[in-house]
C-alpha positions in Angstrom: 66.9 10.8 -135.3 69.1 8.2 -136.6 72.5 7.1 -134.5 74.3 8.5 -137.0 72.9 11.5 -137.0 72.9 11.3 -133.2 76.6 11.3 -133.1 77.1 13.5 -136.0 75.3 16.6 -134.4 77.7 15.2 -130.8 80.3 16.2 -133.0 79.8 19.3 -134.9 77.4 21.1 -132.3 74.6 22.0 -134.9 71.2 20.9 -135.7 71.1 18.1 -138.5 68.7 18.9 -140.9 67.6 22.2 -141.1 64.2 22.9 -141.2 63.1 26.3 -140.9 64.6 29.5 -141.1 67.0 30.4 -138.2 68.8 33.6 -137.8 72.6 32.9 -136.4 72.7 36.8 -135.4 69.1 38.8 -135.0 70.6 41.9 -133.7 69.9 45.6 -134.9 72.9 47.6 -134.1 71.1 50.6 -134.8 68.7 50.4 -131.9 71.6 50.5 -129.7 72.9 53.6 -131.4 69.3 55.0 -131.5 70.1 54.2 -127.1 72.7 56.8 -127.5 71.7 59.4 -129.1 68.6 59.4 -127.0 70.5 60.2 -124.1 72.8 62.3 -125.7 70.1 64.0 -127.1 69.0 65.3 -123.3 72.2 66.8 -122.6 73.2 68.3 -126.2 72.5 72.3 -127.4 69.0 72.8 -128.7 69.8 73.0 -132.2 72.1 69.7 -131.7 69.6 68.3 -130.1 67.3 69.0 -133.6 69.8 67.4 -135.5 69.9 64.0 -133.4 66.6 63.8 -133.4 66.2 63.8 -137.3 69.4 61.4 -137.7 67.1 58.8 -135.0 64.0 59.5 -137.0 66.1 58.0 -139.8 67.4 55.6 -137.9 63.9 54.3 -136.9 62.6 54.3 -140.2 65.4 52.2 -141.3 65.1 50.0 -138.5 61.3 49.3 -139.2 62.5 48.4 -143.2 65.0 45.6 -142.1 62.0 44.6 -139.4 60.1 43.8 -142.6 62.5 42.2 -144.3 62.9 39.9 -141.1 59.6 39.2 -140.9 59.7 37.8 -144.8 62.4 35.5 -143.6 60.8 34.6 -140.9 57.5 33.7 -143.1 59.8 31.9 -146.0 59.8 28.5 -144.5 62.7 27.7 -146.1 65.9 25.8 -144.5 68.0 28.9 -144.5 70.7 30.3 -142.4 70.1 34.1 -141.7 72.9 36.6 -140.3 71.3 40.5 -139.7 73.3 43.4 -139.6 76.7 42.7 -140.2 79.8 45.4 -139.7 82.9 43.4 -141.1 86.5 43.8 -141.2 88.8 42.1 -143.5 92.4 42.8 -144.4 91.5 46.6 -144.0 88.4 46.5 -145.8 84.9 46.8 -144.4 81.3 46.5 -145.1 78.0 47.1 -143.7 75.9 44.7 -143.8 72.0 44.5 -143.9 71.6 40.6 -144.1 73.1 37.8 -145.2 70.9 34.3 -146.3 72.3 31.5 -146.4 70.8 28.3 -148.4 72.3 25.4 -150.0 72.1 27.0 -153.5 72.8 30.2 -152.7 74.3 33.0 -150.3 72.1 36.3 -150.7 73.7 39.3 -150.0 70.5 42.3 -148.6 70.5 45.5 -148.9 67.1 47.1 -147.4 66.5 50.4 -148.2 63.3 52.5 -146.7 62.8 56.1 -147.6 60.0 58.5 -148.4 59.6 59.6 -151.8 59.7 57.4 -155.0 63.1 56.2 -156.8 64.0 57.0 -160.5 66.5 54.5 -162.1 68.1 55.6 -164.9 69.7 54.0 -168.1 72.8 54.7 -166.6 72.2 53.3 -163.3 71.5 56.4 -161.4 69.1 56.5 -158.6 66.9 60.1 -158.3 65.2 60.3 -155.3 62.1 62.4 -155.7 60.2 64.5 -153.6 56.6 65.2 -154.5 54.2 67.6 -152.8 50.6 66.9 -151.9 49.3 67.4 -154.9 51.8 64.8 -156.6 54.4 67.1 -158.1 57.9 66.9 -157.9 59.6 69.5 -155.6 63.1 68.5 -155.0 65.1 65.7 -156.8 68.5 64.2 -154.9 70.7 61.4 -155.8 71.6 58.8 -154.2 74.3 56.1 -153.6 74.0 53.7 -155.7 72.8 50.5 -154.0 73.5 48.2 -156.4 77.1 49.7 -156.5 77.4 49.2 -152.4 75.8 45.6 -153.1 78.9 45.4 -155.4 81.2 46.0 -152.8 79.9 43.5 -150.0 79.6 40.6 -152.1 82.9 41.4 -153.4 84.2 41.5 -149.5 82.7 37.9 -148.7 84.2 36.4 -152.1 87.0 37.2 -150.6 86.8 36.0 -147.1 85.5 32.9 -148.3 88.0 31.9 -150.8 90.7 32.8 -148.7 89.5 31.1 -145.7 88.2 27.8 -147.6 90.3 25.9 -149.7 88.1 24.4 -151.7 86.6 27.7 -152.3 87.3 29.2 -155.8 85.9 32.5 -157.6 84.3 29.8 -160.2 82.7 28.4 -157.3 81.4 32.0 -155.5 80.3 33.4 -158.6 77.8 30.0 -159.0 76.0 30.7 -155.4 77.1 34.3 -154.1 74.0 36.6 -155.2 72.8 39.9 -154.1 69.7 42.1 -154.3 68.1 45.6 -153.2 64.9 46.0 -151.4 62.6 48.6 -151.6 60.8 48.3 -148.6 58.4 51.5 -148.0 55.1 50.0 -149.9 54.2 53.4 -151.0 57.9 54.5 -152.5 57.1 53.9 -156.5 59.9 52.2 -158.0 60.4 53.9 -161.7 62.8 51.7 -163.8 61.1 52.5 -167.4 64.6 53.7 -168.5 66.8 51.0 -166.5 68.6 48.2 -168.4 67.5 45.0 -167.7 70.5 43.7 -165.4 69.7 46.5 -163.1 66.1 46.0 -163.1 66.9 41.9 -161.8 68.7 43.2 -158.8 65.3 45.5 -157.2 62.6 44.2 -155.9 59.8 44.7 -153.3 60.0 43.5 -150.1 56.6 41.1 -150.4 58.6 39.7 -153.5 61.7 38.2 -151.3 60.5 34.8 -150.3 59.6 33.9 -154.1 63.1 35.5 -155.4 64.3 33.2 -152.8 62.4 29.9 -154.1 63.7 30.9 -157.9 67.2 31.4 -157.1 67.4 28.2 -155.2 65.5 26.2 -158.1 67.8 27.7 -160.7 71.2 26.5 -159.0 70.5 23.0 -160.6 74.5 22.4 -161.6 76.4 24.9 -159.5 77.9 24.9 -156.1 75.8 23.8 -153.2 76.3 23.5 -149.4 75.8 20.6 -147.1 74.5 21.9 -143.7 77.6 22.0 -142.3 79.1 24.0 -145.0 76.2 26.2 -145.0 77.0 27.2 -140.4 81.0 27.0 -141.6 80.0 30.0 -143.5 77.9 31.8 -141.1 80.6 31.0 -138.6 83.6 32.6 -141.2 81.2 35.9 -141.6 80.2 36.4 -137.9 84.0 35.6 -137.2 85.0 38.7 -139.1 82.2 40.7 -137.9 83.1 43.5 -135.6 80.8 46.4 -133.7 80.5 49.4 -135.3 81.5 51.5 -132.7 80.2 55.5 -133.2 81.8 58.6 -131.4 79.0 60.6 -130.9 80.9 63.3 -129.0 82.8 63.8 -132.4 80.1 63.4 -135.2 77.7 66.1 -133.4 81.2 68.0 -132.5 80.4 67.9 -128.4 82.9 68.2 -125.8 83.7 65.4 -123.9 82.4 67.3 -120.9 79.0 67.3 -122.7 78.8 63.8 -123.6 79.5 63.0 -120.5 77.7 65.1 -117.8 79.2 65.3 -114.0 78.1 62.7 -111.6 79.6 61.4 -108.6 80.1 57.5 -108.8 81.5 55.8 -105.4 84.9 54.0 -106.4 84.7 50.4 -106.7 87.7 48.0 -107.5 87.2 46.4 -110.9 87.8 42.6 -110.9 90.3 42.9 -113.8 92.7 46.3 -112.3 94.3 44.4 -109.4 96.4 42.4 -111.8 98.4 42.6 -114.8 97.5 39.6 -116.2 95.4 39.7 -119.7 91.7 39.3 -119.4 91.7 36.0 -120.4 93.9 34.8 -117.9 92.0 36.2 -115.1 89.6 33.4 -112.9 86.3 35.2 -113.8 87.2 34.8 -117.3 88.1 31.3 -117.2 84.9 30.3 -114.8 82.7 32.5 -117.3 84.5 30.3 -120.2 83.8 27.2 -118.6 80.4 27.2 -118.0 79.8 28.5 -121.2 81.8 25.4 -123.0 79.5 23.2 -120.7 76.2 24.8 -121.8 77.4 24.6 -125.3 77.8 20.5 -125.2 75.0 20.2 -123.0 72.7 21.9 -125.7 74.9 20.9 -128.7 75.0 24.3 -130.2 78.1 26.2 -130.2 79.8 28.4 -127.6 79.1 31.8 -128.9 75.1 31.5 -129.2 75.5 31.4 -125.8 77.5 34.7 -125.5 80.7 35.7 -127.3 83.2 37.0 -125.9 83.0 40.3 -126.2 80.0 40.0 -124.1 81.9 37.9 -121.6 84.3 40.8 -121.4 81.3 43.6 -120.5 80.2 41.0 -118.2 83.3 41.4 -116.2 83.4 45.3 -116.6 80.1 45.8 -115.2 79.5 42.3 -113.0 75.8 42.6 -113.1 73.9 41.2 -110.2 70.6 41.4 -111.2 68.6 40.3 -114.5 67.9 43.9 -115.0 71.7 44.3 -115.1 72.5 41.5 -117.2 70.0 42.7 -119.9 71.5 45.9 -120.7 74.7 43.8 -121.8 73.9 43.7 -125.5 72.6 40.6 -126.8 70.9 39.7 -123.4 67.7 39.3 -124.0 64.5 38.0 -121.8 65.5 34.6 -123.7 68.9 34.4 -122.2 68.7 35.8 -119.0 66.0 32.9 -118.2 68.1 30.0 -119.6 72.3 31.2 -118.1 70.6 34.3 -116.2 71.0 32.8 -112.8 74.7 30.9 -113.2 76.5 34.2 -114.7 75.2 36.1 -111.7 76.6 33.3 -109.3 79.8 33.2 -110.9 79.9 37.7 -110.9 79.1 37.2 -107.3 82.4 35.3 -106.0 84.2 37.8 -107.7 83.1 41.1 -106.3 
């Protein structure tokens, strides 16, 4: 690496030039709320119980889609920036986010969508889902949201963040790079768009199709706006700054009683390190020692602070002071990965404090 480079990744905290395909957030919030239901599953009335079990059967089934669609990325090869599973919140609006690919031509906005039965597109822009017996015939036809239409509305929400946020950013500029598309990703749903007008028809595609939609979009920004590396992580750092977690009440969607979401137990009482003072979180010394060594891991490995952990995962740290790995991995986002690399310090620091 040359000394420039040297001190320009010193500087910023990020790798200079991007080689491969590297995912700035690979979490599936839905496993965690499959976690949930699971449990409340065991302690819910039979015919809720049913219910929760269908609504994680369709959880799972989505879940293995956007694995696909990972895997692609994964496979592309390409110097791209990849954020999965977004929930964000901007000036009151929100969007749910499948993925978000980041090149220097272009920012691709995913929506996966795995289901059983094939899709109808119609000349208007309708999608039929269809329901065929085993003999091929159709037994039951439903519509659905439009995808394209939800596409619509989470592109729209990142135009905005980004040209608010960036100065130089203008709706000229967005509408050069800021794409979106729909993936189909059950290999054995049929796709019908014999009736669909040709616009719709560029916005679906298979999910085997992804890396060369990819390689065509970038070619074909020849003119238009383009990112330098660090304008490509500035805007995975604006997206993953609005992104929230999508936080479900269980105990109110399958209308349980507090009681039964949370069965009796008796827990000994144990003095949380954050209830013996009034002073906000952040001013507390776990939460500046936790904060620290985080900042020095982040220069150490030049990368920044919250690939490390965020704060809201400093903040569980301190609610449950883990002293174990075991512990530490069922804070979300602690993987086998990270407990090995910070596993050992965090449970030092948790230790002085209990």
């Amino acid at each position: 690496m040359a000394f420039f480079d040297v001190v320009k990744q010193s500087i910023t905290g990020k790798p200079i030039n991007l080689t491969e395909p590297t995912f700035i957030r690979d979490e599936c919030d839905a496993q965690v709320q499959i976690e949930k239901m699971e449990e409340l599953k065991k302690i819910a009335p039979s015919e809720i119980a049913k219910q929760i079990e269908q609504d994680i059967k369709m959880l799972s089934y989505g879940i293995s889609g956007e694995n696909m669609v990972a895997y692609e990325l994964k496979h592309s090869y390409m110097p791209i920036l990849i954020l999965r599973d977004l929930y964000l919140e901007y000036k009151g609006l929100t969007a749910q986010i499948d993925y978000v690919v980041i090149d220097t031509k272009f920012v691709l906005i995913i929506e996966c969508k795995k289901m059983t039965g094939d899709i109808e597109v119609t000349n208007t822009g309708d999608f039929i889902r269809l329901f065929k017996n085993a003999a091929g015939k159709v037994y039951k036809k439903e519509g659905i949201y439009s995808p394209i239409v939800q596409n619509e509305r989470h592109l729209e929400l990142i135009k905005r963040i980004l040209c608010d946020e960036i100065k130089s950013m203008t709706e000229k500029k967005c509408k050069d790079f800021l794409r979106s598309i729909i993936i189909f990703a059950n290999p054995k749903t049929i796709v019908n768009m014999k009736y669909a007008k040709a616009d719709t028809k560029k916005l679906i595609i298979r999910c085997d199709q992804l890396i060369a939609h990819m390689k065509n979009l970038h070619a074909l920004n020849k003119d238009g706006t383009w990112f330098a590396e660090e304008g490509m992580y500035r805007v995975a750092e604006l997206l993953m700054a609005y992104h929230k977690e999508n936080v479900v009440d269980y105990t109110q969607k399958y209308g349980l009683t507090s009681q039964v979401n949370r069965p009796e137990k008796i827990v000994e009482e144990q003095p949380q390190p954050t209830s013996t003072s009034s002073k906000p979180i952040e001013e507390t010394p776990i939460y500046k020692e936790l904060r620290e060594y985080r900042l020095v891991k982040s220069r150490e490995e030049k990368i920044k602070p919250y690939y490390i952990y965020n704060n809201a995962q400093m903040e569980q740290i301190i609610a449950e002071m883990p002293a174990t790995y075991g512990e530490l991995m069922q804070i979300k986002g602690f993987a086998d990965k990270n407990c090995s690399k910070y596993g050992d310090a965090i449970i030092d620091i948790v230790k002085k404090y209990k």
